[in-house]
C-alpha positions in Angstrom: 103.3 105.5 110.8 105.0 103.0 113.4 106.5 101.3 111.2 107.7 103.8 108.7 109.2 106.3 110.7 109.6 104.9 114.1 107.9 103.9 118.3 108.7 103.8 121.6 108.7 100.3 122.9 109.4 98.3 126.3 112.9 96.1 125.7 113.7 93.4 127.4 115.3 95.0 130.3 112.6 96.9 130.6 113.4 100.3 129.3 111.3 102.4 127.0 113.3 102.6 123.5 112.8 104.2 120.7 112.9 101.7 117.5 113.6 103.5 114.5 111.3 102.6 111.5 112.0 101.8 107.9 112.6 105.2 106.6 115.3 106.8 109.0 116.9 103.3 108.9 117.1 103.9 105.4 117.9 107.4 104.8 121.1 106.8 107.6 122.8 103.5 105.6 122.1 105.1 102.4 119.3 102.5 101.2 117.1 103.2 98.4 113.7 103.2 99.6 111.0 102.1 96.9 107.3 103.0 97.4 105.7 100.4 95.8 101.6 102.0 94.7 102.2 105.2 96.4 99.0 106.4 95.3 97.5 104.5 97.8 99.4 106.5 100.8 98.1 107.8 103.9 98.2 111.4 104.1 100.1 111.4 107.3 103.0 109.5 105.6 103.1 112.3 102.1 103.5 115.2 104.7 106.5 113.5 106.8 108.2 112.6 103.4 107.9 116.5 102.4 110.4 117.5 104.9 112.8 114.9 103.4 112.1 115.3 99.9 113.2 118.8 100.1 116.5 120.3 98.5 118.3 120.2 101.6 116.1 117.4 103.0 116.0 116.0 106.5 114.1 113.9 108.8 112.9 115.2 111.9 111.6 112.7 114.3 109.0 114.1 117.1 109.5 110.9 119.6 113.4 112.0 120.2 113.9 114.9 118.9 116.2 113.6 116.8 117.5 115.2 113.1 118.6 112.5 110.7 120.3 114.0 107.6 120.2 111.7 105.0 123.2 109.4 103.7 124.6 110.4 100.3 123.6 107.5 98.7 120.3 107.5 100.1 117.2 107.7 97.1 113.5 107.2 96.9 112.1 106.0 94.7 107.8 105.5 94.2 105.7 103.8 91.6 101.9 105.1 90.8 99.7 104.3 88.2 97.5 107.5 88.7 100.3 109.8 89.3 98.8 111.1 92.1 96.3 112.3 90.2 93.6 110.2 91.0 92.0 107.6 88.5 89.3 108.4 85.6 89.4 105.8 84.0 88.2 103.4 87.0 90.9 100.7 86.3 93.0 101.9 89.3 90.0 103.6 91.4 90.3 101.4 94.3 92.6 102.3 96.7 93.8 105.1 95.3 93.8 108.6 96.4 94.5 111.9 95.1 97.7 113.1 96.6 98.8 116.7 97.4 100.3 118.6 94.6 103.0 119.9 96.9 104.1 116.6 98.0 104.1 115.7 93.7 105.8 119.0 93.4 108.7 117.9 95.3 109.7 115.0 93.2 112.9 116.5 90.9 112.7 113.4 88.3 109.3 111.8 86.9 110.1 108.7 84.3 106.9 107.5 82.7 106.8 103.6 82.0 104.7 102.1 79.5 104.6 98.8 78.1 107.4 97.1 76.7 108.3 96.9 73.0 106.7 93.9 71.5 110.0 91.7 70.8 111.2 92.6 74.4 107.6 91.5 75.6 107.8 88.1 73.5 111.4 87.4 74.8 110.0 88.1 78.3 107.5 85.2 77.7 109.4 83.2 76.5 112.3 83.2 79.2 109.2 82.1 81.8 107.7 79.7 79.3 109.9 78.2 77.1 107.9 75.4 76.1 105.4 77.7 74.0 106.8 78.3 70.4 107.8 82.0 69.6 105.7 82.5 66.8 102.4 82.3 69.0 103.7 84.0 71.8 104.5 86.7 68.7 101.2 87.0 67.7 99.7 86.9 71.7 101.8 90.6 72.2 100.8 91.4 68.8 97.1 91.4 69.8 97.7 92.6 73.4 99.4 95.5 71.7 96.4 96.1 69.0 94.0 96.4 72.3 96.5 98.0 74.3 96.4 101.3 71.6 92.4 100.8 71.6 92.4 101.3 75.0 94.7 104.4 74.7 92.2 105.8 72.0 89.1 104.7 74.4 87.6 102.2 72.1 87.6 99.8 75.1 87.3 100.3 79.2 89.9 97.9 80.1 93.5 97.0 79.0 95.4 93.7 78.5 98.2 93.7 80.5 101.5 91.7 80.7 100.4 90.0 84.4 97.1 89.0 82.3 99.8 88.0 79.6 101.7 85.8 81.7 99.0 84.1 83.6 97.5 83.1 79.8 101.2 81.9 78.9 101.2 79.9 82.2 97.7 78.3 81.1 99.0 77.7 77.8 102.0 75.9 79.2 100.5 74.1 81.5 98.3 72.0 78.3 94.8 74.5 78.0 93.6 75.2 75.1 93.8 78.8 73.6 90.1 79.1 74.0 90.0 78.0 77.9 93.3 79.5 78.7 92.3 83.1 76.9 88.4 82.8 78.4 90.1 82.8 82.2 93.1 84.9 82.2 91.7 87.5 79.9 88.1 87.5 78.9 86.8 86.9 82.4 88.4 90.1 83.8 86.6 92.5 81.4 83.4 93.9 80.4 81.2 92.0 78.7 81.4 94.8 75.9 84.4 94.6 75.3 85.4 90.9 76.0 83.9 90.4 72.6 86.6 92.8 70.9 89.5 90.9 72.9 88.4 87.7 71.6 88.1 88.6 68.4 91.4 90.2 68.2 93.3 87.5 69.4 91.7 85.0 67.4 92.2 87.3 64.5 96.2 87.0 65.4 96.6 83.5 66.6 94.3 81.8 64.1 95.5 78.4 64.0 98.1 78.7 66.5 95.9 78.6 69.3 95.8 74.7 69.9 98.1 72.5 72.9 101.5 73.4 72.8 104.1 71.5 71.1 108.2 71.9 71.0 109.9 74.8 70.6 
């Protein structure tokens, strides 16, 4: 809460300041202020960000008594996984909390992000890894996206996910072969159950592709 919002602190001289924190900093220049996981906040922080999240928002700060009204170009902006919602599934349980509807209540504009299309995805890849030819890395999303909808209809626990994506394509680039590269980027992160299913899916897909990389 420090940090965020703002403390008193000796200066130099000697006198007892107050040093704003990140959000009053950002809601006077008109910053856009991302939080990054907000599913993980502290409770303390969702109720300060109420008063500010309102229509007529402002930030009221208890040290100074001080009432910052907010720049006109100031935004927030948060990312969560759970929506506040908390996690069933138990890929995002750690760390997360359920947050208080209220607070969620007070957000005007929620944009759901899901993967992205597969030829988007593929040139994605292939702008970090040029060196791997585009016809594997076609068949790579393919299978990610085949799991990815078998996961959605909860035929499997876990999910292959572009980070898991780009760490095999790094692997790949780097001279492993498809086997080594998938086993430790992919398989290793997921239940034995249904590390079976991945593999087979992505050999079912790559086939013969999945040896050391060659030219574009």
């Amino acid at each position: 809460m420090a940090d965020f919002v703002g403390h008193r602190t000796v200066n130099e001289s000697r006198q007892t300041v107050f040093i704003k924190g990140i959000l009053p900093q950002a809601m006077e220049h008109g910053h856009i202020l991302q939080f990054d996981e907000c599913d993980a906040m502290q409770p303390e922080v969702g109720f300060i960000l109420q008063q500010v999240l309102e229509p007529t928002g402002h930030l009221l700060l208890t040290d100074t008594g001080g009432d910052i009204a907010p720049d006109a170009d100031f935004r927030l902006v948060a990312t969560a996984n759970t929506l506040g919602f908390g996690c069933d599934s138990g890929l995002y349980a750690s760390g997360t909390n359920v947050l208080n509807f209220s607070w969620i209540d007070r957000w005007d504009v929620v944009v759901h992000l899901g993967y992205l299309p597969e030829r988007q995805e593929v040139e994605l890849h292939h702008t970090r890894h040029p060196s791997l030819k585009k016809d594997l890395l076609k068949r790579v999303v393919k299978a990610a996206a085949d799991l990815r909808q078998a996961h959605a209809e909860e035929q499997l626990t876990t999910v292959v996910t572009t980070w898991r994506l780009l760490a095999l394509c790094a692997r790949l680039e780097r001279g492993n072969a498809f086997d080594r590269a998938l086993t430790v980027c992919v398989l290793n992160k997921a239940p034995q159950e249904d590390a079976k299913v991945l593999k087979e899916t992505f050999e079912h897909h790559v086939g013969p592709l999945g040896q050391p990389i060659g030219n574009v």
